[in-house]
PQR file with spaces between the fields and no chain letter, atoms N, CA, C, O and H, PARSE charges and radii, in Angstrom:
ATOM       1  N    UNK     1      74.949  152.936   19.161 -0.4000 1.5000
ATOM       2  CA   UNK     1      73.709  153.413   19.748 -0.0000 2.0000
ATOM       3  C    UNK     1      72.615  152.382   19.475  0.5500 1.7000
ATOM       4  O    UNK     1      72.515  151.707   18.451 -0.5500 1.4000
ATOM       5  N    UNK     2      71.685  152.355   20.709 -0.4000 1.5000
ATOM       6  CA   UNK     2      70.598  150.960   20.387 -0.0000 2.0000
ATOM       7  C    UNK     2      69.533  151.796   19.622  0.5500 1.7000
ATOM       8  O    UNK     2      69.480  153.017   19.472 -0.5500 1.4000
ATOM       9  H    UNK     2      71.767  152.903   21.541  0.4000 1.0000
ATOM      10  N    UNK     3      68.676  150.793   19.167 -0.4000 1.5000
ATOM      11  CA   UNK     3      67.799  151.301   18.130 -0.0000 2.0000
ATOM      12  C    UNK     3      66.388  150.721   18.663  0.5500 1.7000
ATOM      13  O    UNK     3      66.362  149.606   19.185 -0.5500 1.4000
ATOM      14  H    UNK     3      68.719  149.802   19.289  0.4000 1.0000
ATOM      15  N    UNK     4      65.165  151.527   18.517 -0.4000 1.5000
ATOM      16  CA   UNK     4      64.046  151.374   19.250 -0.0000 2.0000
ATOM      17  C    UNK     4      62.911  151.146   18.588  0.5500 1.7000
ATOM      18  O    UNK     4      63.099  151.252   17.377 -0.5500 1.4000
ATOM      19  H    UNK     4      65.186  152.432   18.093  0.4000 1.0000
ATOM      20  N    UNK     5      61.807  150.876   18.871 -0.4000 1.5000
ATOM      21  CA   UNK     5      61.026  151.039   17.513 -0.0000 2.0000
ATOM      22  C    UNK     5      59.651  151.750   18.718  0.5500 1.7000
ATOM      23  O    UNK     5      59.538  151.251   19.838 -0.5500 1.4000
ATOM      24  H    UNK     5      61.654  150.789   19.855  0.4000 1.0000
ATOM      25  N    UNK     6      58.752  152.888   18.278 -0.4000 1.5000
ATOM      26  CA   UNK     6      58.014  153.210   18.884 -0.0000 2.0000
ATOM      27  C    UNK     6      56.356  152.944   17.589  0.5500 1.7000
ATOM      28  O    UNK     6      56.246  152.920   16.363 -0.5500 1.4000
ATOM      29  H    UNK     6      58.844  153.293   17.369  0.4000 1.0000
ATOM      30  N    UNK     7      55.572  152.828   18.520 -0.4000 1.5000
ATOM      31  CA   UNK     7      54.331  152.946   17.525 -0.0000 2.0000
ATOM      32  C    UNK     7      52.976  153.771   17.834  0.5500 1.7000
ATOM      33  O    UNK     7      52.226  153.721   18.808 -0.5500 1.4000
ATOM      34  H    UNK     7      55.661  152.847   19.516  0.4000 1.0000
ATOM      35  N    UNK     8      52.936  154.474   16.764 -0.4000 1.5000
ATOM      36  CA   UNK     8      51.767  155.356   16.692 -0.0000 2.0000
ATOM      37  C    UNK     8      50.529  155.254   15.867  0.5500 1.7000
ATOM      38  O    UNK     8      50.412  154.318   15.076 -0.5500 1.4000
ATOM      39  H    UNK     8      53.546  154.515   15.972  0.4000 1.0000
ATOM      40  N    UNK     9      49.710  156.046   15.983 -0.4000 1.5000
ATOM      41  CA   UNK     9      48.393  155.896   15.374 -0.0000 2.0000
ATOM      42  C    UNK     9      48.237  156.254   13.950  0.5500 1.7000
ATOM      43  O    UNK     9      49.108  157.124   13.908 -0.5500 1.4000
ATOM      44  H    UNK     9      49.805  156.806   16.626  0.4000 1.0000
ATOM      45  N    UNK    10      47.830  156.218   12.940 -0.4000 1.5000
ATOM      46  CA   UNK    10      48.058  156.481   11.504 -0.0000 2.0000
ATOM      47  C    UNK    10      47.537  158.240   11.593  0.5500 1.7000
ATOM      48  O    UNK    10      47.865  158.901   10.608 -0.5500 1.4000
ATOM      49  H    UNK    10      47.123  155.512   12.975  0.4000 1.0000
ATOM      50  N    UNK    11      46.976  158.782   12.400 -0.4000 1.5000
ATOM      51  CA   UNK    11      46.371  160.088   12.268 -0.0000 2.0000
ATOM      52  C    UNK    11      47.848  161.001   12.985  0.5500 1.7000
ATOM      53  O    UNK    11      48.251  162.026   12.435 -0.5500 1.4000
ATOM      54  H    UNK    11      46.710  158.245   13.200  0.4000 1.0000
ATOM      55  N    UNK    12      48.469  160.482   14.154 -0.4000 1.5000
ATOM      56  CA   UNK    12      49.827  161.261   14.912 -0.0000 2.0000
ATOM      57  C    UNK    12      50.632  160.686   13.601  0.5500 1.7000
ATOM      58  O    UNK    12      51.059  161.746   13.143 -0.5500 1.4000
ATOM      59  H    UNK    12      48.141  159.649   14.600  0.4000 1.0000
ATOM      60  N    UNK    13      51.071  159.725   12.775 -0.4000 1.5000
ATOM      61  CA   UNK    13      51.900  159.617   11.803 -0.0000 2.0000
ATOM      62  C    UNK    13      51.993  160.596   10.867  0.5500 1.7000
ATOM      63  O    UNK    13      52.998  161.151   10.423 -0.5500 1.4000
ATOM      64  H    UNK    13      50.725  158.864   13.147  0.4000 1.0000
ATOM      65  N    UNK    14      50.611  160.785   10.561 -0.4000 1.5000
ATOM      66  CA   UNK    14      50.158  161.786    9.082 -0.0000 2.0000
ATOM      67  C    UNK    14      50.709  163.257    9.957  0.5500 1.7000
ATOM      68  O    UNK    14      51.413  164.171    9.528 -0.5500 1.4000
ATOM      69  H    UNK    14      49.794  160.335   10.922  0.4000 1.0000
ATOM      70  N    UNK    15      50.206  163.108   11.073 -0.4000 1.5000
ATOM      71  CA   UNK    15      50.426  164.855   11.742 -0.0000 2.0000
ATOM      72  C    UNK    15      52.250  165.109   11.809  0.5500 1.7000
ATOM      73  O    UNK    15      52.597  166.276   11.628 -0.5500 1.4000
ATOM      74  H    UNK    15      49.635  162.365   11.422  0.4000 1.0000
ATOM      75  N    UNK    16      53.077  164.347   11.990 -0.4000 1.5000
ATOM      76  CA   UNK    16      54.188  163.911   12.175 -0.0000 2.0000
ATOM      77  C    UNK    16      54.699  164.565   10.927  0.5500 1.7000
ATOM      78  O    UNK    16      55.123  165.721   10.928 -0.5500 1.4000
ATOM      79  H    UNK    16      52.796  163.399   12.137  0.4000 1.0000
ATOM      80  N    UNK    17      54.650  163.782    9.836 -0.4000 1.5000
ATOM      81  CA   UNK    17      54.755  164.081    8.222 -0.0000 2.0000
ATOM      82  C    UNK    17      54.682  165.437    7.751  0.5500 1.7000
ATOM      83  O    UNK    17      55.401  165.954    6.896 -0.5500 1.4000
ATOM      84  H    UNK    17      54.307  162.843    9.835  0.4000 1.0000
ATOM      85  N    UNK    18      53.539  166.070    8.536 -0.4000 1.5000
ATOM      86  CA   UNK    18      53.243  167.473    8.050 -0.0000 2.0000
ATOM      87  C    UNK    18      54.783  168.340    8.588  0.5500 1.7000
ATOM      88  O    UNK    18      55.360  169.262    8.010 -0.5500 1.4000
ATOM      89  H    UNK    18      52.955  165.650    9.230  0.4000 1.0000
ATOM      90  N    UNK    19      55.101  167.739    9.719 -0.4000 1.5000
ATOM      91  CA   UNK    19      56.489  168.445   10.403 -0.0000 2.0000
ATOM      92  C    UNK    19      57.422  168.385   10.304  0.5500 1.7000
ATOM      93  O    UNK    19      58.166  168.755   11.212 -0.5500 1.4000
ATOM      94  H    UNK    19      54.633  166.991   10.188  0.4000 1.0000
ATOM      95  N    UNK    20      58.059  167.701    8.720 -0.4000 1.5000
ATOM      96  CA   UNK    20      59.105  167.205    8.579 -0.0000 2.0000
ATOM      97  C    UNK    20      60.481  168.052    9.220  0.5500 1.7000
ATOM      98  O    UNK    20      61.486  167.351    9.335 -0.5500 1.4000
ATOM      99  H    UNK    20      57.455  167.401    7.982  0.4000 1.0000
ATOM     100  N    UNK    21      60.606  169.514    9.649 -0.4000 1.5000
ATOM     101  CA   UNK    21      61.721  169.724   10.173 -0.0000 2.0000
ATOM     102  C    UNK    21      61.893  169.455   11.455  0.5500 1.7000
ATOM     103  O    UNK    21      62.711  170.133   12.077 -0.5500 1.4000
ATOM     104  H    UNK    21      59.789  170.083    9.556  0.4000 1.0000
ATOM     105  N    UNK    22      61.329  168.653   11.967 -0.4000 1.5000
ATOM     106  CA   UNK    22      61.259  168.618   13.399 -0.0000 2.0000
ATOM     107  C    UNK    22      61.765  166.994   13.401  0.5500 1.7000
ATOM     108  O    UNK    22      61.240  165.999   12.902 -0.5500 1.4000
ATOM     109  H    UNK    22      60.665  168.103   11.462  0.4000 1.0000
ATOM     110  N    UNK    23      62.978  167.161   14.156 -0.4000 1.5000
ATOM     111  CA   UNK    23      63.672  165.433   14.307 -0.0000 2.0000
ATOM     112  C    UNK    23      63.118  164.524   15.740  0.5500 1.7000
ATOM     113  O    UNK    23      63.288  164.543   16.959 -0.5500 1.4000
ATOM     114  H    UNK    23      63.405  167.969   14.561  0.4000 1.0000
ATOM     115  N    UNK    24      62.472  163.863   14.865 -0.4000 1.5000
ATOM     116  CA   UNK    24      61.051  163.222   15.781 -0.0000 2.0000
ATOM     117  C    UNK    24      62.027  162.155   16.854  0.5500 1.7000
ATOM     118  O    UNK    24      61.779  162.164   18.059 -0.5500 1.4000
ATOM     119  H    UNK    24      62.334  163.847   13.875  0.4000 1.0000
ATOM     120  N    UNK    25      63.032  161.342   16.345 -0.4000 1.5000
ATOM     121  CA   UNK    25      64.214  160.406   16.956 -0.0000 2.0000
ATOM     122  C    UNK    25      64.452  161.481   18.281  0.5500 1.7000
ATOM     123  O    UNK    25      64.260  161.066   19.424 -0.5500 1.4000
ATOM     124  H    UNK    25      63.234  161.334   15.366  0.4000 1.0000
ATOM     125  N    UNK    26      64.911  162.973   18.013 -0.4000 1.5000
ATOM     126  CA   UNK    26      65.721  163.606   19.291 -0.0000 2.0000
ATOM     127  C    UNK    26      64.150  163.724   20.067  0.5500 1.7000
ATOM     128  O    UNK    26      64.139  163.272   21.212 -0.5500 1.4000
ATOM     129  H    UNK    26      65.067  163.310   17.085  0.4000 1.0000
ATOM     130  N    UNK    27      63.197  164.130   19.693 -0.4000 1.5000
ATOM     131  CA   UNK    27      61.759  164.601   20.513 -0.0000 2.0000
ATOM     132  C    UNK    27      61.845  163.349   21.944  0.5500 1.7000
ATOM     133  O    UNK    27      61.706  163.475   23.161 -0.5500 1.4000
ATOM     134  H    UNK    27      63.205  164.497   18.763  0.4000 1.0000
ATOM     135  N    UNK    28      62.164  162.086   20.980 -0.4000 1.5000
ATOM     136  CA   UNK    28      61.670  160.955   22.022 -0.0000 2.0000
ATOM     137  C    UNK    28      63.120  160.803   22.711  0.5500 1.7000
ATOM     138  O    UNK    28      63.123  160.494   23.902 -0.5500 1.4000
ATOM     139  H    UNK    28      62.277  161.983   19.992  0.4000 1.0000
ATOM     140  N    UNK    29      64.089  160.956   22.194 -0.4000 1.5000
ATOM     141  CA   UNK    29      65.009  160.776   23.070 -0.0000 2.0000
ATOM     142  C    UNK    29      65.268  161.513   24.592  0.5500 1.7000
ATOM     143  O    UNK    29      65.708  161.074   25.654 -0.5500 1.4000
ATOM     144  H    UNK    29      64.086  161.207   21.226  0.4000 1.0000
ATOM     145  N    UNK    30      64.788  162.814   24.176 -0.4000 1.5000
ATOM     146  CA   UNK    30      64.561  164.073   25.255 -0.0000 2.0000
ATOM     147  C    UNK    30      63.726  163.450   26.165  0.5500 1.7000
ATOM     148  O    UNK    30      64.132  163.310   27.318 -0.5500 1.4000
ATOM     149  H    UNK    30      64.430  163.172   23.313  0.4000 1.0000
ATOM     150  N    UNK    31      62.746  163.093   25.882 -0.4000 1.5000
ATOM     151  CA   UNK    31      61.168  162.725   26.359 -0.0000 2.0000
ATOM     152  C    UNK    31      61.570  161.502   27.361  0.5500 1.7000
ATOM     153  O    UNK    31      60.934  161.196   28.370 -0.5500 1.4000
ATOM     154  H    UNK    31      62.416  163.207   24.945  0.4000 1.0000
ATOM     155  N    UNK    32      62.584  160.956   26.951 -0.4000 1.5000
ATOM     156  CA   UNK    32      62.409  159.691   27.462 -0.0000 2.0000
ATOM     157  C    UNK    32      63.989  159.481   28.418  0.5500 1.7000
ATOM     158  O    UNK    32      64.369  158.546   29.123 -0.5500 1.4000
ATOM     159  H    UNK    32      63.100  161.205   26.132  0.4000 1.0000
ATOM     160  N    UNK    33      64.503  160.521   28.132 -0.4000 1.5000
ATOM     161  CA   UNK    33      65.866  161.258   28.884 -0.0000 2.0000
ATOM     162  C    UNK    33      65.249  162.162   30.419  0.5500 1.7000
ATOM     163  O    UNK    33      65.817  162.094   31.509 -0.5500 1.4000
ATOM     164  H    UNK    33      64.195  161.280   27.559  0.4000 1.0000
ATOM     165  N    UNK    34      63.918  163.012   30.123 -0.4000 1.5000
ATOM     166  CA   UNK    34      63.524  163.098   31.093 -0.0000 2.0000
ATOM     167  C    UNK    34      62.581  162.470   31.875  0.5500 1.7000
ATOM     168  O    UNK    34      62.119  162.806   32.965 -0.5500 1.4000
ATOM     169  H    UNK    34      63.457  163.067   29.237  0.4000 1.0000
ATOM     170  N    UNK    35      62.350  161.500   31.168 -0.4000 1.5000
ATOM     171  CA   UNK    35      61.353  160.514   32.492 -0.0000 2.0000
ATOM     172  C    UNK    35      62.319  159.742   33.134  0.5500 1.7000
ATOM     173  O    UNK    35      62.105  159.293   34.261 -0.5500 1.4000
ATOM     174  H    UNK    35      62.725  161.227   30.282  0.4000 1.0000
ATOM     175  N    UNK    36      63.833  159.449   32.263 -0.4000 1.5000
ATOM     176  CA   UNK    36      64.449  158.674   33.313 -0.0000 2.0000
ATOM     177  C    UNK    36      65.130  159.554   34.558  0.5500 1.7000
ATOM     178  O    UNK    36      65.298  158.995   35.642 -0.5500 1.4000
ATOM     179  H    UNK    36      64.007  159.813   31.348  0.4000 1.0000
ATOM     180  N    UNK    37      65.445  160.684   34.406 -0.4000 1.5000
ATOM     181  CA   UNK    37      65.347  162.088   35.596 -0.0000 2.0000
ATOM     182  C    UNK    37      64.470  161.606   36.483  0.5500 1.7000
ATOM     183  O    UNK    37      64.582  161.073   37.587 -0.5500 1.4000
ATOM     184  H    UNK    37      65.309  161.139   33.526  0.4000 1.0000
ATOM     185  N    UNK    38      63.233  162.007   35.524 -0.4000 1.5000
ATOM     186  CA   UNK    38      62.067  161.766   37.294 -0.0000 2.0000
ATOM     187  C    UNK    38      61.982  160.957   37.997  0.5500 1.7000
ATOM     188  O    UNK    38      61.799  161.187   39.193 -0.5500 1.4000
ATOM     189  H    UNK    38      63.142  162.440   34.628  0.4000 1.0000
ATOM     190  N    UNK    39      62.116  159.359   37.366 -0.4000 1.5000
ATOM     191  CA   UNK    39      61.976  158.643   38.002 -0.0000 2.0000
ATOM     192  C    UNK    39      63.568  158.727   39.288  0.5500 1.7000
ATOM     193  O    UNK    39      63.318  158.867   40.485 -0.5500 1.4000
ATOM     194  H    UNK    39      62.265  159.172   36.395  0.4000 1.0000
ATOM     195  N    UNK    40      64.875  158.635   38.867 -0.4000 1.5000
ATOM     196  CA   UNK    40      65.402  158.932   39.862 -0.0000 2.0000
ATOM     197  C    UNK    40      65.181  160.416   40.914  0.5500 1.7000
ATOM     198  O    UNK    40      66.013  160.666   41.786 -0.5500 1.4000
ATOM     199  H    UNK    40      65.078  158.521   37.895  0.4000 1.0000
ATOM     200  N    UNK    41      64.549  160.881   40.793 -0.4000 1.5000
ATOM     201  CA   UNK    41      64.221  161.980   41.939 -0.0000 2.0000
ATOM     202  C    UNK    41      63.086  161.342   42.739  0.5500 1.7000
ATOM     203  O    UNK    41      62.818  161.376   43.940 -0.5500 1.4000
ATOM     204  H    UNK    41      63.873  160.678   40.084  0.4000 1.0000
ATOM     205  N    UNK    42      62.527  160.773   41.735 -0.4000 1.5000
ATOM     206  CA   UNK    42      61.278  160.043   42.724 -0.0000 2.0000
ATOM     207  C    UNK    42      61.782  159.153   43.862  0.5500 1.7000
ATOM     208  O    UNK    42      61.392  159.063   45.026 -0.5500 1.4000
ATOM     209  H    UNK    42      62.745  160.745   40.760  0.4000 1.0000
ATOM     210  N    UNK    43      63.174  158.253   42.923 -0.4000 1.5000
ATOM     211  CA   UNK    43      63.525  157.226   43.924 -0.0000 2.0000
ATOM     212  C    UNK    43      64.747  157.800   44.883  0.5500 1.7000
ATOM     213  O    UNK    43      65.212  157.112   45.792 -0.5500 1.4000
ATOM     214  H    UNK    43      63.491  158.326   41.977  0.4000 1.0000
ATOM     215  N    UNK    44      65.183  159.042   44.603 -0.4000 1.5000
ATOM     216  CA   UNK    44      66.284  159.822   45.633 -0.0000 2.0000
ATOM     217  C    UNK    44      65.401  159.961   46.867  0.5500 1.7000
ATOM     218  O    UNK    44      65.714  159.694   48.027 -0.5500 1.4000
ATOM     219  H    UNK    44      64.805  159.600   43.865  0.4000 1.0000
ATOM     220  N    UNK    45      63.969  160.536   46.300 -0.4000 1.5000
ATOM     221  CA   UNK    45      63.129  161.584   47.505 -0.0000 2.0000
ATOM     222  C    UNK    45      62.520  160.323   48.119  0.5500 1.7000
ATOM     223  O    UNK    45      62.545  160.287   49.349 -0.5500 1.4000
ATOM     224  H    UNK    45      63.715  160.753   45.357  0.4000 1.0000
ATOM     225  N    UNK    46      62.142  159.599   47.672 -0.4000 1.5000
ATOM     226  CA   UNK    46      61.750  158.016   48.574 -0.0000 2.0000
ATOM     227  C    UNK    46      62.799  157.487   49.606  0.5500 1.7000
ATOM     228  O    UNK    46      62.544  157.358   50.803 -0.5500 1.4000
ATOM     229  H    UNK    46      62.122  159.628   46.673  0.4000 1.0000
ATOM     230  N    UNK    47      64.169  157.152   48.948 -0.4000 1.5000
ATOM     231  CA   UNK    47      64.994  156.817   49.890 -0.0000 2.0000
ATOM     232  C    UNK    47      65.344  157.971   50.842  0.5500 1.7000
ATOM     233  O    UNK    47      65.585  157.542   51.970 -0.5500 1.4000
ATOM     234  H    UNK    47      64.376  157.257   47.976  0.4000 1.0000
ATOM     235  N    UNK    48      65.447  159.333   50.730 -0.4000 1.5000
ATOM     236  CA   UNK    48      65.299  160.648   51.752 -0.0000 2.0000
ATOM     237  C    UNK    48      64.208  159.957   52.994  0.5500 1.7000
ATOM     238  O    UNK    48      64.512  159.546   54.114 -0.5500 1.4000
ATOM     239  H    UNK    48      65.251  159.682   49.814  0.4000 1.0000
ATOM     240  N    UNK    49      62.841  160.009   52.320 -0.4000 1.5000
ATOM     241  CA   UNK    49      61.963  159.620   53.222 -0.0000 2.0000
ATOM     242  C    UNK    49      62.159  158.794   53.869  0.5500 1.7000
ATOM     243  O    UNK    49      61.734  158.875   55.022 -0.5500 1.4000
ATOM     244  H    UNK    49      62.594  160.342   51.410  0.4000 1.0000
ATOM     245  N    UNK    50      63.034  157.370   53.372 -0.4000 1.5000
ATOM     246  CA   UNK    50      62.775  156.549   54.276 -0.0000 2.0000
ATOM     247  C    UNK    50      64.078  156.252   55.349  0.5500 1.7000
ATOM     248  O    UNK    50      64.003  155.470   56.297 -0.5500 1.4000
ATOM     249  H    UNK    50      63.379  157.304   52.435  0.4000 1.0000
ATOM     250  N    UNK    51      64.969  156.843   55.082 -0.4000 1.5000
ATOM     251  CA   UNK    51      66.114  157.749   55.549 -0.0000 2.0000
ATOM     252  C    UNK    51      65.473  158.665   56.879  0.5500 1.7000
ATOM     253  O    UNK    51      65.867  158.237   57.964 -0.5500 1.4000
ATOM     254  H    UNK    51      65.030  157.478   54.312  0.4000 1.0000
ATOM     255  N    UNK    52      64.684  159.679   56.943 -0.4000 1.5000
ATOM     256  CA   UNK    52      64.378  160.304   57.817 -0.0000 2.0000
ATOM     257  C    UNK    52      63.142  159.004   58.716  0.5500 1.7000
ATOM     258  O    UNK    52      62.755  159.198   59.869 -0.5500 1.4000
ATOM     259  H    UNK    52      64.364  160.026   56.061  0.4000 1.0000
ATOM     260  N    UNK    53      62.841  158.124   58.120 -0.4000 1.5000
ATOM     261  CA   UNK    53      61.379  157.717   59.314 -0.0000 2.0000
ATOM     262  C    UNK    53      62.351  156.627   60.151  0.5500 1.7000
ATOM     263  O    UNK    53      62.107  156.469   61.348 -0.5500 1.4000
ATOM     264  H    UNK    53      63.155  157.967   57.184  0.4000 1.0000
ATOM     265  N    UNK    54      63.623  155.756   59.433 -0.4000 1.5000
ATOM     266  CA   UNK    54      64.664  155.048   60.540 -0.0000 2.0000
ATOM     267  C    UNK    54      65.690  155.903   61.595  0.5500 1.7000
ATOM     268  O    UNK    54      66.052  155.477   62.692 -0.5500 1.4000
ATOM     269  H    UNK    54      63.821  155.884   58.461  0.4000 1.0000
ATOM     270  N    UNK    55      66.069  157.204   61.001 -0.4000 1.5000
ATOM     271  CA   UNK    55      66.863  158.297   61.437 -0.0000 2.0000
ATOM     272  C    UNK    55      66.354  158.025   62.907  0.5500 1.7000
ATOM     273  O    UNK    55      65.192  158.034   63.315 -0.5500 1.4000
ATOM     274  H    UNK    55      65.774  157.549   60.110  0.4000 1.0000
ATOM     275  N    UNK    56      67.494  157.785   63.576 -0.4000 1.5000
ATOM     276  CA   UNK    56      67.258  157.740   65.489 -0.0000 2.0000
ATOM     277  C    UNK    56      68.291  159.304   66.147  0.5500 1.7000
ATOM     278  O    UNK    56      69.515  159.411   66.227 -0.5500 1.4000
ATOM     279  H    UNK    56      68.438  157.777   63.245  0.4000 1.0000
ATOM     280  N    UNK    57      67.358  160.176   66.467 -0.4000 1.5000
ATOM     281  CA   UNK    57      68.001  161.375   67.237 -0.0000 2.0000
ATOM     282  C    UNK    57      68.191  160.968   68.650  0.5500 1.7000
ATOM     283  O    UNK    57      67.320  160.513   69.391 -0.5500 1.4000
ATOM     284  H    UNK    57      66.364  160.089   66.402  0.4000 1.0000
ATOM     285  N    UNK    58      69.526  161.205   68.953 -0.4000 1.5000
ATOM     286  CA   UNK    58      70.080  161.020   70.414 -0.0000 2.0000
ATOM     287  C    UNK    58      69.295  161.712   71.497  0.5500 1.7000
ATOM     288  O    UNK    58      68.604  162.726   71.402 -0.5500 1.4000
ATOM     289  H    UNK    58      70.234  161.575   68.351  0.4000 1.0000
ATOM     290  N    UNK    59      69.489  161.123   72.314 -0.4000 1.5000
ATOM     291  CA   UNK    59      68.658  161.318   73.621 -0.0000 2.0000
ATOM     292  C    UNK    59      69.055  162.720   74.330  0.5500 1.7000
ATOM     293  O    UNK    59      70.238  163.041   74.433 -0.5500 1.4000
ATOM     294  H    UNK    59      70.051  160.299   72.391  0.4000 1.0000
ATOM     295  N    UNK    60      68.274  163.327   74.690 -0.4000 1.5000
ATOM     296  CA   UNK    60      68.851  164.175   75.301 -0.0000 2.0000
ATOM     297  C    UNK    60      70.005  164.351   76.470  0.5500 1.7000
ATOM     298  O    UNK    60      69.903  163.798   77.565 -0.5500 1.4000
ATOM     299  H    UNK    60      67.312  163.066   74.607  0.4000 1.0000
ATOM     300  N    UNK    61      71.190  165.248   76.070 -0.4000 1.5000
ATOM     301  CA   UNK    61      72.737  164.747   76.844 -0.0000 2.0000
ATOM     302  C    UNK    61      73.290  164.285   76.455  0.5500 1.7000
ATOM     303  O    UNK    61      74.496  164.300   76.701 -0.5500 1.4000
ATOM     304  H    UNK    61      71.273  165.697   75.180  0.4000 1.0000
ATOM     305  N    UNK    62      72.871  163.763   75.818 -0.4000 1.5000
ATOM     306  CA   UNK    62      74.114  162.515   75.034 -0.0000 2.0000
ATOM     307  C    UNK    62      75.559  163.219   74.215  0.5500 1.7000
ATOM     308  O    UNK    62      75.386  163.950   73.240 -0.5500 1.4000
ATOM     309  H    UNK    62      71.891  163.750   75.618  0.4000 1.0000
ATOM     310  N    UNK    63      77.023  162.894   74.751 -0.4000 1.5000
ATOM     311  CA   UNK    63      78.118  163.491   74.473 -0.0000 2.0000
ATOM     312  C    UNK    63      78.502  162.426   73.208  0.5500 1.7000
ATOM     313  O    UNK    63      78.776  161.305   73.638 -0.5500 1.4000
ATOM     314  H    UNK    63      77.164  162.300   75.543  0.4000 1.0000
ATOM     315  N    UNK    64      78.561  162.530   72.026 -0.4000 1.5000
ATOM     316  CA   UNK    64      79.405  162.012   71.138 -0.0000 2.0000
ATOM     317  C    UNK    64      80.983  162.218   71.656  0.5500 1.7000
ATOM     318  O    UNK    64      81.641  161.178   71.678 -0.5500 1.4000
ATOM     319  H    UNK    64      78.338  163.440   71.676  0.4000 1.0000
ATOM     320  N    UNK    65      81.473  163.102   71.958 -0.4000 1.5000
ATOM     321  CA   UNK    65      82.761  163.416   71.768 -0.0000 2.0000
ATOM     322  C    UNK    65      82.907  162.195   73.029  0.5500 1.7000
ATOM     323  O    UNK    65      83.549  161.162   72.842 -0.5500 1.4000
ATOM     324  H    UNK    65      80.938  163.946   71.939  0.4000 1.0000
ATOM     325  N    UNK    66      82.215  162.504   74.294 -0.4000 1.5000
ATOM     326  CA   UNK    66      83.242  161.092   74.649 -0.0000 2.0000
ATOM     327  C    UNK    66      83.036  159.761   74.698  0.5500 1.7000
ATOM     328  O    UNK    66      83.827  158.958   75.192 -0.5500 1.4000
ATOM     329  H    UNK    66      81.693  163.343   74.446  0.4000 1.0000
ATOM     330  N    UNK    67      81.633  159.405   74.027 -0.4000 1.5000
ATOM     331  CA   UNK    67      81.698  158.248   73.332 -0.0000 2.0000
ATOM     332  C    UNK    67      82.839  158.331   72.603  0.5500 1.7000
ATOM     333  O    UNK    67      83.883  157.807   72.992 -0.5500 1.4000
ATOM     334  H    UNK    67      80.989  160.057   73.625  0.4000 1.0000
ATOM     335  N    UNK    68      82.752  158.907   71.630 -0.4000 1.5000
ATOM     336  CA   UNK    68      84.183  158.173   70.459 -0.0000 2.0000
ATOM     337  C    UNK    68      85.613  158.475   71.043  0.5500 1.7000
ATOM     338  O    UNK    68      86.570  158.083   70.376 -0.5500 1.4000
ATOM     339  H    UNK    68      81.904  159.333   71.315  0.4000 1.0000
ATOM     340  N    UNK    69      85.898  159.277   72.483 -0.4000 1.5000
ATOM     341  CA   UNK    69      87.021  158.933   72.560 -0.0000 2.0000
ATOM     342  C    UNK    69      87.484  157.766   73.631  0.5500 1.7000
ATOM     343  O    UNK    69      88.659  157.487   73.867 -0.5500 1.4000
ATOM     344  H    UNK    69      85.121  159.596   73.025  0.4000 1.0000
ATOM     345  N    UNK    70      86.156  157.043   74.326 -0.4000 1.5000
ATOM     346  CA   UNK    70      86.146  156.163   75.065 -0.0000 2.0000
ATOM     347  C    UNK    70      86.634  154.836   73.900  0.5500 1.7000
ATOM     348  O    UNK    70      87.520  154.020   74.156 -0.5500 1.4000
ATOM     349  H    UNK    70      85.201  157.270   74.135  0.4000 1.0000
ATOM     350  N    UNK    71      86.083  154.857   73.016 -0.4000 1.5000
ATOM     351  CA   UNK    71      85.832  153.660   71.844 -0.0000 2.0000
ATOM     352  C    UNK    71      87.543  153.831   71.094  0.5500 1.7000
ATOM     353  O    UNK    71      88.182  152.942   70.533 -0.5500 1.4000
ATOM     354  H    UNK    71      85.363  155.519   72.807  0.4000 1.0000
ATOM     355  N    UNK    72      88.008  155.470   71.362 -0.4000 1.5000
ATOM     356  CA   UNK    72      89.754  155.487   70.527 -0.0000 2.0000
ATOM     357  C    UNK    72      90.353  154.461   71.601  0.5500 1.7000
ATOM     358  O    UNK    72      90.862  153.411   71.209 -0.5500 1.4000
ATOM     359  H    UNK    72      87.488  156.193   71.819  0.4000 1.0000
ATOM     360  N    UNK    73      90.293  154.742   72.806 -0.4000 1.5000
ATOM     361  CA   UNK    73      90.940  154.292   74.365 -0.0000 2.0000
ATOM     362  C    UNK    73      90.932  153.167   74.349  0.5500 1.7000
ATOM     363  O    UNK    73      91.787  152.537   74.971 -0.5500 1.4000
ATOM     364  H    UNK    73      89.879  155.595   73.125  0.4000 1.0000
ATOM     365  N    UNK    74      90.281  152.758   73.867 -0.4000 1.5000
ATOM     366  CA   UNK    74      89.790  150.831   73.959 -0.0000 2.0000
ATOM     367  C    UNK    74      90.847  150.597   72.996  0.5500 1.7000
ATOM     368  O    UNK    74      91.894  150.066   73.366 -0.5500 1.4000
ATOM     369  H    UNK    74      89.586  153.270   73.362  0.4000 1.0000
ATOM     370  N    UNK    75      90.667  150.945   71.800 -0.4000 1.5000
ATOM     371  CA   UNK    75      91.610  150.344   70.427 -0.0000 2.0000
ATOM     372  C    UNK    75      92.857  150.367   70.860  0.5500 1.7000
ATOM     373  O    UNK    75      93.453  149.317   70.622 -0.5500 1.4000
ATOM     374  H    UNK    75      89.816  151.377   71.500  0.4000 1.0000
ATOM     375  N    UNK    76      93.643  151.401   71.560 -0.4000 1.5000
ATOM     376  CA   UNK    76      94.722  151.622   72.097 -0.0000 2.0000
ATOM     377  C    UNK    76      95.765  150.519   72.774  0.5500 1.7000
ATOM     378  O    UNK    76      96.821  150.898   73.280 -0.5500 1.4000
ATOM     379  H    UNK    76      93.159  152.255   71.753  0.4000 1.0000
């Protein structure tokens, strides 16, 4: 496991101290477990977006089915 070093203010240190049952290592690990979450939702829902603004909807009429079986016919 990598090892990190974080730094705080001498007044959050002293407040820290007062809490000794509280495992300050898991607090930041959580903390910093869920910002790396957000940031991928941020960058899922970005690529969504930019996914829907290239997204081209077919013209009205337009048959897929015999496009792709014109395109099997050819390979044939």
């Amino acid at each position: 496991m990598a090892n990190i070093s974080v730094r705080v203010d001498d007044e959050m240190k002293k407040e820290m101290e007062r809490l000794k049952q509280v495992n300050w290592s898991e607090v930041i690990r959580v903390a910093i477990k869920d910002r790396l979450n957000q940031e991928k939702q941020k960058n899922l829902a970005k690529a969504v977006l930019i996914n829907e603004k290239i997204r081209k909807v077919a013209p009205k009429g337009y048959d897929s089915t015999s496009v792709i079986r014109e395109w099997r016919e050819r390979r044939s």
